[in-house]
DSSP file (Angstrom, degrees, kcal/mol; ACC not computed):
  #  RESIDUE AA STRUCTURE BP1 BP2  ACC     N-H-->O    O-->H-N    N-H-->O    O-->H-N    TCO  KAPPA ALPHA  PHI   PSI    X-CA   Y-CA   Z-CA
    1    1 A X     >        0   0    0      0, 0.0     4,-2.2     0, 0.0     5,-0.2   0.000 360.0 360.0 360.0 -32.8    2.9   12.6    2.3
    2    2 A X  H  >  +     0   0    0      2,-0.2     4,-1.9     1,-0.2     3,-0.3   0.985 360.0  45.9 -74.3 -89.0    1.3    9.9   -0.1
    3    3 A X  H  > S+     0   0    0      2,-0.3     4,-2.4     1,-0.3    -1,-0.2   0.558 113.0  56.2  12.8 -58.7    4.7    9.7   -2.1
    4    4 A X  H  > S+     0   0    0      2,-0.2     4,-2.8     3,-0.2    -1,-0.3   0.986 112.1  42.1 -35.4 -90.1    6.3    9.5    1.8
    5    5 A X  H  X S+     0   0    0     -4,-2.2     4,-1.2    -3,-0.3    -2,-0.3   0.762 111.7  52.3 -61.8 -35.3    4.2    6.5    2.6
    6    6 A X  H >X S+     0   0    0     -4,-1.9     3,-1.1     2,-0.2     4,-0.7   0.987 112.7  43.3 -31.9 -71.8    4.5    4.5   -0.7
    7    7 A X  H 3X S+     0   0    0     -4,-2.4     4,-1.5     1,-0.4    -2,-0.2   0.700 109.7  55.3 -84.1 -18.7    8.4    4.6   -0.8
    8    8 A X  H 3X S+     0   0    0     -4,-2.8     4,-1.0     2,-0.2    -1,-0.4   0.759 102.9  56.2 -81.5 -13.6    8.5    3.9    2.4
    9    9 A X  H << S+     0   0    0     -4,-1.2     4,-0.4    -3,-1.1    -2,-0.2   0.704 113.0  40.3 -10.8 -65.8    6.2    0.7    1.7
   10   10 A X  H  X S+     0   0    0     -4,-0.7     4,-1.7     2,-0.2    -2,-0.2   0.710 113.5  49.0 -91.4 -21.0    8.7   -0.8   -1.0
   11   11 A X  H  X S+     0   0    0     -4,-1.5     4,-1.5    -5,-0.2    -2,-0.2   0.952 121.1  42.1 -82.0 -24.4   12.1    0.0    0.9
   12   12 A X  H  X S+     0   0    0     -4,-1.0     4,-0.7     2,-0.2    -2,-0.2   0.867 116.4  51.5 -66.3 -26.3    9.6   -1.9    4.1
   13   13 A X  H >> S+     0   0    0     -4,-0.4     3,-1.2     2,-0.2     4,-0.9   0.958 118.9  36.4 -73.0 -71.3    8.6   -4.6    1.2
   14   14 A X  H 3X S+     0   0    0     -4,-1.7     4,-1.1     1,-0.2    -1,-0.2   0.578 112.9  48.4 -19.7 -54.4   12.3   -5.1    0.4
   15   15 A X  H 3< S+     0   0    0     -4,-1.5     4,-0.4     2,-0.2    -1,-0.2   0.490 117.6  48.9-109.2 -19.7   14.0   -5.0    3.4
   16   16 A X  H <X S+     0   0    0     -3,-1.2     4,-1.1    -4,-0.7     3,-0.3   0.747 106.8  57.8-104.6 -29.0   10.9   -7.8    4.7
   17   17 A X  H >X S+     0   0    0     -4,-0.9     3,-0.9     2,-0.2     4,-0.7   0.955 103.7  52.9 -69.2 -58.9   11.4  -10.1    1.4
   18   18 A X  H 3< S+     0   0    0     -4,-1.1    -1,-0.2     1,-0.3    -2,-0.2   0.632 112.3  41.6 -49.4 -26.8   14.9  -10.5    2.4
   19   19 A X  H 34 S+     0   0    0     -4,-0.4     3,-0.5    -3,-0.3    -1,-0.3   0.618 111.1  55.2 -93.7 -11.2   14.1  -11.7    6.0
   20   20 A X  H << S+     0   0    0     -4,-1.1     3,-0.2    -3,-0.9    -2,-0.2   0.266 106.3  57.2 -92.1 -15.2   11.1  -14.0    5.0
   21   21 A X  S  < S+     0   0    0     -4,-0.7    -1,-0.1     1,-0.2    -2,-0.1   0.389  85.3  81.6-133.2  38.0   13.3  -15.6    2.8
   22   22 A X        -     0   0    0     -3,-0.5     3,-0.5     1,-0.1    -1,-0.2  -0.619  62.3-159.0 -95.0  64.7   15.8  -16.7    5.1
   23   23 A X  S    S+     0   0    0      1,-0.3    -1,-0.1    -3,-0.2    -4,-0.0   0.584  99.5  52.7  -9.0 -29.0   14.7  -19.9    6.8
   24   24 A X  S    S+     0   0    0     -2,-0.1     2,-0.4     2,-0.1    -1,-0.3  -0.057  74.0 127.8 -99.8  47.4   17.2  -18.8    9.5
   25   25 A X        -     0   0    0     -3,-0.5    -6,-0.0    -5,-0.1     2,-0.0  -0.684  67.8-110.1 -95.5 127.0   15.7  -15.4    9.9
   26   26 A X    >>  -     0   0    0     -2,-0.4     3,-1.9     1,-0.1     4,-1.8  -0.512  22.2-114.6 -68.5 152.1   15.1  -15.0   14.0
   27   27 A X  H 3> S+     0   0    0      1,-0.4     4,-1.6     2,-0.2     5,-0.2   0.804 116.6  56.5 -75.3 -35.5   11.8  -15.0   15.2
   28   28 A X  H 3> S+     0   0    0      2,-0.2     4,-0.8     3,-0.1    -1,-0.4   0.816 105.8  51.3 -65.9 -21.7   12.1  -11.7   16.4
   29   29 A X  H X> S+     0   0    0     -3,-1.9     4,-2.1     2,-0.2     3,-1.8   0.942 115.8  45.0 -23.9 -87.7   13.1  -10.4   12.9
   30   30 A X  H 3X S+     0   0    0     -4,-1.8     4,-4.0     1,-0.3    -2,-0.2   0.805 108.8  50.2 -37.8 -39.8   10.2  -12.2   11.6
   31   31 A X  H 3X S+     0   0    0     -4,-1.6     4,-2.1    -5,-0.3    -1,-0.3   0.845 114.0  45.6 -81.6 -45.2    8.0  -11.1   14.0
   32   32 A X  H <X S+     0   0    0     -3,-1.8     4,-1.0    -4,-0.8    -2,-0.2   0.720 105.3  68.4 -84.6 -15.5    9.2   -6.8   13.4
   33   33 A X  H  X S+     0   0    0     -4,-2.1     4,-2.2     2,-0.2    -2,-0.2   0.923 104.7  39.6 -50.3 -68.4    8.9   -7.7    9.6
   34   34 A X  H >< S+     0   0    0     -4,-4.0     3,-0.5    -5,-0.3    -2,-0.2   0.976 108.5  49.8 -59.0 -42.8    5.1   -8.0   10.1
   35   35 A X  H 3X S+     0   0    0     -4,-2.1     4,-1.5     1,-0.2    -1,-0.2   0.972 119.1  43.6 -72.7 -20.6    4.0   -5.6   12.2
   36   36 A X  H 3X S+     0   0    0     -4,-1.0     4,-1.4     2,-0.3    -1,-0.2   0.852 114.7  52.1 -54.9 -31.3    6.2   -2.9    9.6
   37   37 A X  H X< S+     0   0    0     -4,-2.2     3,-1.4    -3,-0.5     2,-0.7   0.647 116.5  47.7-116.7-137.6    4.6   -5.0    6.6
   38   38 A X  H 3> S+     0   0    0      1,-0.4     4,-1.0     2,-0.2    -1,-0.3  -0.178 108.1  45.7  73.7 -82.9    1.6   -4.1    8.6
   39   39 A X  H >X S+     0   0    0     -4,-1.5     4,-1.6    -2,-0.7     3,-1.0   0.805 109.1  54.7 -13.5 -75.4    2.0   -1.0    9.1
   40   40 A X  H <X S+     0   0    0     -3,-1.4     4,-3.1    -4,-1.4     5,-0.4   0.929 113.3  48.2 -43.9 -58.2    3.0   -0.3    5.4
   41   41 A X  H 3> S+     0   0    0      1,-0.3     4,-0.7     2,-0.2    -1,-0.3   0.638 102.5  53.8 -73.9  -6.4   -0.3   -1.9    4.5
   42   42 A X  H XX S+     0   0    0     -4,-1.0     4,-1.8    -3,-1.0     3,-1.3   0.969 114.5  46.6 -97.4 -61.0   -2.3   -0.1    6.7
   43   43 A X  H 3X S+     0   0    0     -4,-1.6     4,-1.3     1,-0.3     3,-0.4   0.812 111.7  53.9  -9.0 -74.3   -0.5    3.5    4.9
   44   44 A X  H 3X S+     0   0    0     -4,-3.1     4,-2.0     1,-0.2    -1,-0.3   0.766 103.1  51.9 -47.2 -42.9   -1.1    2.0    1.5
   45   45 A X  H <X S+     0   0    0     -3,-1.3     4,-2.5    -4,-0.7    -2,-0.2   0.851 108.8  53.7 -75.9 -27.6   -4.7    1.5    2.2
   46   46 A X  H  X S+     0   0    0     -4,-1.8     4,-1.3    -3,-0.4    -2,-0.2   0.723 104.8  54.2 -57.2 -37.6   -5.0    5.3    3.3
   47   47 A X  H  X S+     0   0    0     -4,-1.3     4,-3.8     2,-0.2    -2,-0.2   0.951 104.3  51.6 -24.6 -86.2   -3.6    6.2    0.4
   48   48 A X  H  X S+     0   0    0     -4,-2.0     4,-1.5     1,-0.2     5,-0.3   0.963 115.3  45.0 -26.5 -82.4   -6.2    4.3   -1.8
   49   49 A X  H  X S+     0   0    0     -4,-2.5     4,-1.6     1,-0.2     5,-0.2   0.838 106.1  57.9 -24.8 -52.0   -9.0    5.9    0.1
   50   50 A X  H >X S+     0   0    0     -4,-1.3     3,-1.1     2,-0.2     4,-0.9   0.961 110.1  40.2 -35.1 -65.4   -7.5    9.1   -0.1
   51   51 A X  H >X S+     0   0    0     -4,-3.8     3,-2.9     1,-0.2     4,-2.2   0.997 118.9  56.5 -65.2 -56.3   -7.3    9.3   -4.5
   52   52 A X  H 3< S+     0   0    0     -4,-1.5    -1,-0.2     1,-0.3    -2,-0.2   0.672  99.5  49.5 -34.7 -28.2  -10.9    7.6   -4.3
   53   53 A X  H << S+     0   0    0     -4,-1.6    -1,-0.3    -3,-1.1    -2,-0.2   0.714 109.2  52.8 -94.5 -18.5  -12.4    9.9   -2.4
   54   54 A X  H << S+     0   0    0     -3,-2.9    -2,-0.2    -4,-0.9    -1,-0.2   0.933  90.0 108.8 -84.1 -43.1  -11.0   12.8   -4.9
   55   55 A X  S  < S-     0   0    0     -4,-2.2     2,-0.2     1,-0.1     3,-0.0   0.085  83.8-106.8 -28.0 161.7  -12.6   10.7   -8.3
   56   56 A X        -     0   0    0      2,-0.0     2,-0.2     6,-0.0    -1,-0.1  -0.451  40.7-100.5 -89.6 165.5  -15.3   12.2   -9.8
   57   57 A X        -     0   0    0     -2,-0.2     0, 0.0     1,-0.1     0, 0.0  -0.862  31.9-139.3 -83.6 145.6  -18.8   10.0   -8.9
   58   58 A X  S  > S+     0   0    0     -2,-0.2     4,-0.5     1,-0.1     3,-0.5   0.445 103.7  49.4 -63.4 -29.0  -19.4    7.9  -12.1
   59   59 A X  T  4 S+     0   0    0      1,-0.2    -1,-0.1     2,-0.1    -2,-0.0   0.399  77.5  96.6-118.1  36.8  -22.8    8.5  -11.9
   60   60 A X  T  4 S-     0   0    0      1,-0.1    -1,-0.2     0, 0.0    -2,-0.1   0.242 105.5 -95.9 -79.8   5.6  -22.5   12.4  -11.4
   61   61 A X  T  4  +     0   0    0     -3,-0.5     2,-0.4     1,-0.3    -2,-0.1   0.994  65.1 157.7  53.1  71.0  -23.3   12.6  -15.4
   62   62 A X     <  -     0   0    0     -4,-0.5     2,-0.6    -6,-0.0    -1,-0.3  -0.912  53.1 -87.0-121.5 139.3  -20.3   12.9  -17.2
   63   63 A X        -     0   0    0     -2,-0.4     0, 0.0     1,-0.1     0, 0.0  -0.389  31.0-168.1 -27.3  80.9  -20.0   11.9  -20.7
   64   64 A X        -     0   0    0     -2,-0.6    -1,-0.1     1,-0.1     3,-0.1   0.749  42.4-115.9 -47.8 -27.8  -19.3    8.2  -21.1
   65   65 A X  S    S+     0   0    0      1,-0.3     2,-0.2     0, 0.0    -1,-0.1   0.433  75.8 122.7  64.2   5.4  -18.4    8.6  -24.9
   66   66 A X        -     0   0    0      2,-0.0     2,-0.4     0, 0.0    -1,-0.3  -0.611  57.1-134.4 -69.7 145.7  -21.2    6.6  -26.0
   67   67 A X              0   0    0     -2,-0.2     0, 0.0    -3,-0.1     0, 0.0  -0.794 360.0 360.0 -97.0 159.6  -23.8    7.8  -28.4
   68   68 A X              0   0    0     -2,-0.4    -1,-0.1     0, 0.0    -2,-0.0   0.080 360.0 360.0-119.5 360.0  -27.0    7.2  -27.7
């Protein structure tokens, strides 16, 4: 599902770069560009959370590799 929401991210990323950088792009264009771009980012941030919540805790006492 992560994988899913990613690539569908950069083909939204893409497909939103091309209409943001038409000065003649219509405002309704513009306008479904964000909320997708939106959308995407909202995906993407679920994501983040997601792998974070699977990390180990840093201060669960694992072996840094420093001596001491």
């Amino acid at each position: 599902m992560e994988t899913a929401q990613l690539d569908m991210g950069a083909d939204v990323l893409a497909k939103a770069s091309k209409v943001l950088g038409d000065p003649l792009s219509p405002n309704p264009a513009v306008r479904y560009m964000g909320v997708r771009l939106a959308e995407c980012l909202r995906d993407a941030l679920r994501v983040a959370e997601s792998r974070g919540m699977r990390l180990p805790d840093p201060d669960c006492g694992e072996d840094d590799g420093e001596d001491t």
